[in-house]
Every structure is written in C-alpha cells, then in structure tokens.
VMD Tcl script that builds the backbone (N, CA, C; Angstrom):
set m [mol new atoms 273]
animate dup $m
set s [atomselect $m all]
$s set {name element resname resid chain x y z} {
  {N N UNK 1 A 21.755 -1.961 -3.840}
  {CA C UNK 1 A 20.719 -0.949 -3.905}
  {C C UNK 1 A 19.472 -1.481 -4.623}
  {N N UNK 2 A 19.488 -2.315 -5.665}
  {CA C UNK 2 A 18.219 -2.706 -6.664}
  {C C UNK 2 A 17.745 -3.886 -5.800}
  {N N UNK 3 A 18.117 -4.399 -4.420}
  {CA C UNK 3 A 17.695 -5.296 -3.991}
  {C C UNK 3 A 16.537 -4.718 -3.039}
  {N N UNK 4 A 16.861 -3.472 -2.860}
  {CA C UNK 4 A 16.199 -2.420 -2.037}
  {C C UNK 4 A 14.676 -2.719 -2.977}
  {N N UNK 5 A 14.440 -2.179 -3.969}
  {CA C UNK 5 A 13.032 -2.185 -4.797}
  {C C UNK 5 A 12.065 -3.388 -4.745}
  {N N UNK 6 A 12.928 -4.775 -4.472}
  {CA C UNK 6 A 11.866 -5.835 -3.948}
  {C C UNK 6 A 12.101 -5.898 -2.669}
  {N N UNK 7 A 12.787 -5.472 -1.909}
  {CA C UNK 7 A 12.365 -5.718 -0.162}
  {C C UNK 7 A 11.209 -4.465 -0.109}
  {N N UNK 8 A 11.134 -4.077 -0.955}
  {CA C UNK 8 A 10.260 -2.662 -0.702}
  {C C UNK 8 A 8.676 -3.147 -1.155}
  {N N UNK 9 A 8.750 -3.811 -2.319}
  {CA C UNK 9 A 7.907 -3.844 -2.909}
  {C C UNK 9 A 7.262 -5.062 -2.131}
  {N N UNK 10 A 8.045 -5.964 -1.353}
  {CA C UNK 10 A 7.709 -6.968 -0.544}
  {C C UNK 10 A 6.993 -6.256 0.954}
  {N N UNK 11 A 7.435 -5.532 1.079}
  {CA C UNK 11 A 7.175 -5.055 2.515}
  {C C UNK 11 A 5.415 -4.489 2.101}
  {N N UNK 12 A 5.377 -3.706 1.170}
  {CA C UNK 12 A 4.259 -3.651 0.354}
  {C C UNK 12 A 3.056 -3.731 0.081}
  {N N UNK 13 A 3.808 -5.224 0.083}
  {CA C UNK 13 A 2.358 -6.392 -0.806}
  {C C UNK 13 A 1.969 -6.640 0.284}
  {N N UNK 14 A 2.157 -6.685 1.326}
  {CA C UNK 14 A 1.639 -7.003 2.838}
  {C C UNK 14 A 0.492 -6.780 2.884}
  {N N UNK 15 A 0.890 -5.524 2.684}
  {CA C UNK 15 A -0.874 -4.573 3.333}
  {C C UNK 15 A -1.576 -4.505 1.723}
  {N N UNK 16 A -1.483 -5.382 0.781}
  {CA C UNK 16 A -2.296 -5.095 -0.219}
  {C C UNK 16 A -3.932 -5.388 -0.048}
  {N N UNK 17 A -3.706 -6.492 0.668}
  {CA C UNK 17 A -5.193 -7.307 0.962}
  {C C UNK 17 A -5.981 -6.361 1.441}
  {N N UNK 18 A -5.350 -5.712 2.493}
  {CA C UNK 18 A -5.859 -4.542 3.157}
  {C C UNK 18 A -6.336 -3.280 2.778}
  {N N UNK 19 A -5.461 -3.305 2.126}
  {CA C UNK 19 A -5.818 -1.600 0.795}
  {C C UNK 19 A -7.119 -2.269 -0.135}
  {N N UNK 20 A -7.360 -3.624 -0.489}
  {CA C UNK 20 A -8.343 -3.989 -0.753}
  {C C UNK 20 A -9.454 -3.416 -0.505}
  {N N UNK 21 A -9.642 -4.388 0.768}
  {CA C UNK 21 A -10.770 -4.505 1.695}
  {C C UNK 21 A -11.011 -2.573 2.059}
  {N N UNK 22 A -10.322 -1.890 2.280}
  {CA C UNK 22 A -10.438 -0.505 2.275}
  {C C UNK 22 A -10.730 0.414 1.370}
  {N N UNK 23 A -11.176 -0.199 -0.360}
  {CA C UNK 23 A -11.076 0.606 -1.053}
  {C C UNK 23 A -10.111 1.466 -1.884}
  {N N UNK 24 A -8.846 1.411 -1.858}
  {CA C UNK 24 A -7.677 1.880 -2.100}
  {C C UNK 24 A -6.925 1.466 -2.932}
  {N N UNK 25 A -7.139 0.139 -3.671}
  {CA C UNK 25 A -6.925 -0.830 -4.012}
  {C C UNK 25 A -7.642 -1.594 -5.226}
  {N N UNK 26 A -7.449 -1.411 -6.241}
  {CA C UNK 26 A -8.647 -2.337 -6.781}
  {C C UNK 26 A -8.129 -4.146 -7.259}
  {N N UNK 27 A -9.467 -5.282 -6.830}
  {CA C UNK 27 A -8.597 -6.527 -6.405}
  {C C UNK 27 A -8.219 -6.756 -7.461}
  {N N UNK 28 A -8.493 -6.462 -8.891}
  {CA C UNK 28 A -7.895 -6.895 -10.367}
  {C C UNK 28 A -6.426 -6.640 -10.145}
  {N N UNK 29 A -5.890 -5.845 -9.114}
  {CA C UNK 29 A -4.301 -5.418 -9.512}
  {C C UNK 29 A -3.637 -6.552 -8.619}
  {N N UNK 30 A -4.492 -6.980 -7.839}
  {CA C UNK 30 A -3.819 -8.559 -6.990}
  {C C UNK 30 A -2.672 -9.170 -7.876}
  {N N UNK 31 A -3.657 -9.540 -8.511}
  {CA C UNK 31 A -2.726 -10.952 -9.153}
  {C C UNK 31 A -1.350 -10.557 -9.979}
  {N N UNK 32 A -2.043 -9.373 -10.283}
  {CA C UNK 32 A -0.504 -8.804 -11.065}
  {C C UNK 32 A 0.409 -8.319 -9.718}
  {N N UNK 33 A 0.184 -7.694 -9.065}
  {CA C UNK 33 A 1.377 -7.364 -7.874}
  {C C UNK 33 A 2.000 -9.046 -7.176}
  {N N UNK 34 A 0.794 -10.201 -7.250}
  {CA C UNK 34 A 1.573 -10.858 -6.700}
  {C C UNK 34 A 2.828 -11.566 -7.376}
  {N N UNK 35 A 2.196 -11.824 -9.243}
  {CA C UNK 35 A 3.597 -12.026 -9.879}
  {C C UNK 35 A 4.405 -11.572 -10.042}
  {N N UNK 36 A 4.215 -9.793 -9.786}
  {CA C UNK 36 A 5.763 -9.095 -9.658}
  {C C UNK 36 A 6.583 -9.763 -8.549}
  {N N UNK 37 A 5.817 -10.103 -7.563}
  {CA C UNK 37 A 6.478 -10.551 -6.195}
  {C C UNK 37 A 7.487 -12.143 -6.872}
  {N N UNK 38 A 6.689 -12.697 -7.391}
  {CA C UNK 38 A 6.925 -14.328 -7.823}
  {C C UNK 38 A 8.125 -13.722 -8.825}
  {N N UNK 39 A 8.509 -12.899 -9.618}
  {CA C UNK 39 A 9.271 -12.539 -10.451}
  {C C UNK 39 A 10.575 -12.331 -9.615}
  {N N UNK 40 A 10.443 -11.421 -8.774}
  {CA C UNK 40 A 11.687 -11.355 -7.813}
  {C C UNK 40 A 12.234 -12.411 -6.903}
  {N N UNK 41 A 10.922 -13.077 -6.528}
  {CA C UNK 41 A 11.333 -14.520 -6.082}
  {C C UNK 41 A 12.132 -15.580 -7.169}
  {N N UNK 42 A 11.553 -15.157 -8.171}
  {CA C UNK 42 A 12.309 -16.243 -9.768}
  {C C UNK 42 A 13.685 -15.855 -9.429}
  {N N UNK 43 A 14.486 -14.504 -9.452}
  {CA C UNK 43 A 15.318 -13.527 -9.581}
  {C C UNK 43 A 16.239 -14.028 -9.042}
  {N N UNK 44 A 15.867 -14.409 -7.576}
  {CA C UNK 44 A 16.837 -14.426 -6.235}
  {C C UNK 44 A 17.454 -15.693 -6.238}
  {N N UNK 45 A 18.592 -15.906 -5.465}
  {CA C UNK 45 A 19.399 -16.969 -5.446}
  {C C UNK 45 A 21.108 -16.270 -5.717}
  {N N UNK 46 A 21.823 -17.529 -5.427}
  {CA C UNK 46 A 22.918 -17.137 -5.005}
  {C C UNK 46 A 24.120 -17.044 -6.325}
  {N N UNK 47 A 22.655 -17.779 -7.431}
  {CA C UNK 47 A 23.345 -17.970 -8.743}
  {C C UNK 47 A 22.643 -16.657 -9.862}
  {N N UNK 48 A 21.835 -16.016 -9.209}
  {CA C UNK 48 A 21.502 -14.539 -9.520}
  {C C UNK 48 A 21.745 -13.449 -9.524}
  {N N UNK 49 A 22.960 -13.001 -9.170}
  {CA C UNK 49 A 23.402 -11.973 -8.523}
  {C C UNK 49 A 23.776 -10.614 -9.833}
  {N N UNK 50 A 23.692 -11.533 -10.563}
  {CA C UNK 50 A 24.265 -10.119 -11.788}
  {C C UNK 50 A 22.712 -9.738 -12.091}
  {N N UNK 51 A 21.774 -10.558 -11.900}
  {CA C UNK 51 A 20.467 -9.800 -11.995}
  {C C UNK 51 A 19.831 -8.754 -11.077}
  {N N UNK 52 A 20.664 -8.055 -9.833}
  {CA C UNK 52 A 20.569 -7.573 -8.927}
  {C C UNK 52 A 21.202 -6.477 -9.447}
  {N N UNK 53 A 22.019 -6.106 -10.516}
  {CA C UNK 53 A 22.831 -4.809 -10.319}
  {C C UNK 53 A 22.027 -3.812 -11.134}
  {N N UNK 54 A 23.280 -2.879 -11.247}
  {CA C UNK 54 A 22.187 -1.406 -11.556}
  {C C UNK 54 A 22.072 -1.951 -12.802}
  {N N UNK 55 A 22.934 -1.869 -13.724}
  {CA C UNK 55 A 22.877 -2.563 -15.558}
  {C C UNK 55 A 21.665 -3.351 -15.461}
  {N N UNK 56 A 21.528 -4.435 -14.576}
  {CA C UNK 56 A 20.191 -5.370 -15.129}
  {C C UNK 56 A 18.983 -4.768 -14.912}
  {N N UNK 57 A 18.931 -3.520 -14.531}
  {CA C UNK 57 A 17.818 -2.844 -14.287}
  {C C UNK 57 A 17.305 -2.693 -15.505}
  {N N UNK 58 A 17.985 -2.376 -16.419}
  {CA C UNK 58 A 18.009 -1.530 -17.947}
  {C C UNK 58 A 17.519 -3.086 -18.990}
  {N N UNK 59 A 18.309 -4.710 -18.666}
  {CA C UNK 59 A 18.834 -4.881 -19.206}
  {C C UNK 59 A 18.137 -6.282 -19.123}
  {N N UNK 60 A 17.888 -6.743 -18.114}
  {CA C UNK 60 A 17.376 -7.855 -17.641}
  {C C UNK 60 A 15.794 -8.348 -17.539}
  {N N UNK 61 A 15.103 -9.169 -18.300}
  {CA C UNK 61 A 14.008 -9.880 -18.769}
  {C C UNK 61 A 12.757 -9.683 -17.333}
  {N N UNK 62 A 13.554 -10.127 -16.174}
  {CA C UNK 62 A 12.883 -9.808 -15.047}
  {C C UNK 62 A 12.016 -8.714 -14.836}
  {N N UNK 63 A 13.040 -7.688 -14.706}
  {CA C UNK 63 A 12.699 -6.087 -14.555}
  {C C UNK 63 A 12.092 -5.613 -15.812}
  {N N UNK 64 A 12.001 -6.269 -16.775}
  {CA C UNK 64 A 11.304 -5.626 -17.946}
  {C C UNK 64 A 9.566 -6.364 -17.807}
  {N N UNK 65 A 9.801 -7.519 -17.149}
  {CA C UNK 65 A 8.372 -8.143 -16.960}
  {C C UNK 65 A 7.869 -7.663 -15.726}
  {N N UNK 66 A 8.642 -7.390 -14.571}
  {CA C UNK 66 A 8.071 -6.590 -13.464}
  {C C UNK 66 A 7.602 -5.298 -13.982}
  {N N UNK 67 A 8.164 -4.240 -14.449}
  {CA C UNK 67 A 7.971 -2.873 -15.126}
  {C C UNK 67 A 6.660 -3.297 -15.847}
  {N N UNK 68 A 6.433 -4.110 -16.895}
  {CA C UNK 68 A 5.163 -4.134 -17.670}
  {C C UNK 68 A 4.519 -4.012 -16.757}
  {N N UNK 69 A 3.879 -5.243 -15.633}
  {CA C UNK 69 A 3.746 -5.974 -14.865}
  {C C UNK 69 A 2.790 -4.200 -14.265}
  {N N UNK 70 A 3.516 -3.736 -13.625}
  {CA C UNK 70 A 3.842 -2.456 -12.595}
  {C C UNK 70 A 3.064 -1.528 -13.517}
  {N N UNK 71 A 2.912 -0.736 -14.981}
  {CA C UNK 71 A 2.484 -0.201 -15.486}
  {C C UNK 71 A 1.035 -0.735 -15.515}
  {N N UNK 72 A 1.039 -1.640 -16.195}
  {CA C UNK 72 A -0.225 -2.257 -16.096}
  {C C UNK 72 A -1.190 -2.429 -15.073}
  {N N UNK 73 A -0.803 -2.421 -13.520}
  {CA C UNK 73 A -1.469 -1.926 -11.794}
  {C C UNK 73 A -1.461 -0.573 -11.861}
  {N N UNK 74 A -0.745 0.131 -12.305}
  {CA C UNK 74 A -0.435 1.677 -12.180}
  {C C UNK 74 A -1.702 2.372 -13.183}
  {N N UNK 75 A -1.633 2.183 -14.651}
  {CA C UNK 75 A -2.921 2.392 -14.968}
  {C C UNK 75 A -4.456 2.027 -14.611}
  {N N UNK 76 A -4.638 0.803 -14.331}
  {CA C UNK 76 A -5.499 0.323 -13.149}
  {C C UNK 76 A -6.223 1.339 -12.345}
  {N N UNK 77 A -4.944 1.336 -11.627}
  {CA C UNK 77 A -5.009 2.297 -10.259}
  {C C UNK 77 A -5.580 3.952 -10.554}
  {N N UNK 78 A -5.466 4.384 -11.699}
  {CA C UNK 78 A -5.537 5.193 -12.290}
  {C C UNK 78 A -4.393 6.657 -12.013}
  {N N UNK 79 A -3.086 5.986 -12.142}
  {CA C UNK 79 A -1.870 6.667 -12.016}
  {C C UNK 79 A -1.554 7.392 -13.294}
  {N N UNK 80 A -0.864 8.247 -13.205}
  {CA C UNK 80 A -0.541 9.412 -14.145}
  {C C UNK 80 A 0.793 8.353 -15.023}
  {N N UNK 81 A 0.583 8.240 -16.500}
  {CA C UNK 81 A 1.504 7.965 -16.994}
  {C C UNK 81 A 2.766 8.767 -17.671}
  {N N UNK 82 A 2.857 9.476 -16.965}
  {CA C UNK 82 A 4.391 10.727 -17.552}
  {C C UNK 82 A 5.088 10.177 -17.043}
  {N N UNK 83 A 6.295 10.155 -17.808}
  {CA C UNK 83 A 8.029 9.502 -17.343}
  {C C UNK 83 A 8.217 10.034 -16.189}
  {N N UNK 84 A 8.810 8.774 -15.531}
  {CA C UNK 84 A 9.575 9.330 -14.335}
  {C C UNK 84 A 10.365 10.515 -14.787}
  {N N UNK 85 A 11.131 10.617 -13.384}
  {CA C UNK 85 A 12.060 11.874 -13.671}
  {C C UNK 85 A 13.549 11.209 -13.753}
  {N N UNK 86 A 14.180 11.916 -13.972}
  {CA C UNK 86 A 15.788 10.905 -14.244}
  {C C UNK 86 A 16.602 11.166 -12.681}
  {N N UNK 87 A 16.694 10.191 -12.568}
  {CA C UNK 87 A 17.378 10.314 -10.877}
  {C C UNK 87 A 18.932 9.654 -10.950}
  {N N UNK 88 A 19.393 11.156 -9.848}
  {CA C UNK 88 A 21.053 11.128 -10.395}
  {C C UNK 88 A 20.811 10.408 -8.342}
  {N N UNK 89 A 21.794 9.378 -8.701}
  {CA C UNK 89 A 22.572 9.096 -7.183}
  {C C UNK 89 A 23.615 9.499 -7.001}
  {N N UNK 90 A 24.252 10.249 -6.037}
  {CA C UNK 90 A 25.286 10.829 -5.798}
  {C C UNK 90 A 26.296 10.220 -4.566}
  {N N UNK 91 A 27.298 9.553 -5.093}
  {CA C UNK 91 A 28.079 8.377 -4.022}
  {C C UNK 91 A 29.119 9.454 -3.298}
}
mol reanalyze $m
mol bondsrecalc $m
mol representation Tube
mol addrep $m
C-alpha cells in the first residue's frame, strides 16, 4: 500500500512542468518535488523493503525527509496547514 504514495506521487510529477507553464504551479516547488521523487528512488530496491511498510511511514528517515520536503511545496503552494485527518483502513 505505501508503495502506492510514490507511484502516485510519480505519476504526478509528470505533469508538474505543465502545471508550471499554466500557472498552477509555482517553479520554486520544482526542485523540491523532484527530490521527493530522488528520495523514493534512494528508497527502492530489493534490499529496501522494510522501508516500504506501514511502520516506516512513522519511522523511517526517508518519509520524514519526503514529509518536510512536501510541507515545505505545500506552504509554497499556499495550502492550508491543519492536520490531516486520522484515516482508519478497514481490511
């Protein structure tokens, strides 16, 4: 499931250039979205895998530098900083 948040965030960054060039976008948040990208690329591998689970979400250096990373575009952007909401998954 947490592998889901960088295929997402990959699928994404695609059209960032684009949200650019459109206004939607401001280009200062480039460079930071692209090292979130380079962060998950650090992440991946076959000798990574405990950095993929739900615990390393909480727990793991990655996701704590992506999250800064992510706040830091999000204010930018001029996004509302109130806590998420607490999200129950139900298996």
């Amino acid at each position: 499931m947490t592998d889901e948040i960088a295929l997402g965030f990959d699928d994404a960054l695609c059209v960032a250039d684009r949200l650019v060039e459109e206004g939607f976008l401001h280009r200062d948040s480039l460079p930071e979205l692209r090292l979130i990208d380079s962060i998950f690329h650090e992440m991946s591998g076959a000798d990574s895998t405990d950095r993929w689970t739900t615990a390393a979400l909480s727990t793991d250096g990655g996701w704590a530098r992506a999250r800064t990373l992510a706040r830091q575009v999000l204010a930018r952007e001029g996004a509302n900083a109130s806590p998420l909401p607490h999200i129950c998954v139900v298996r």
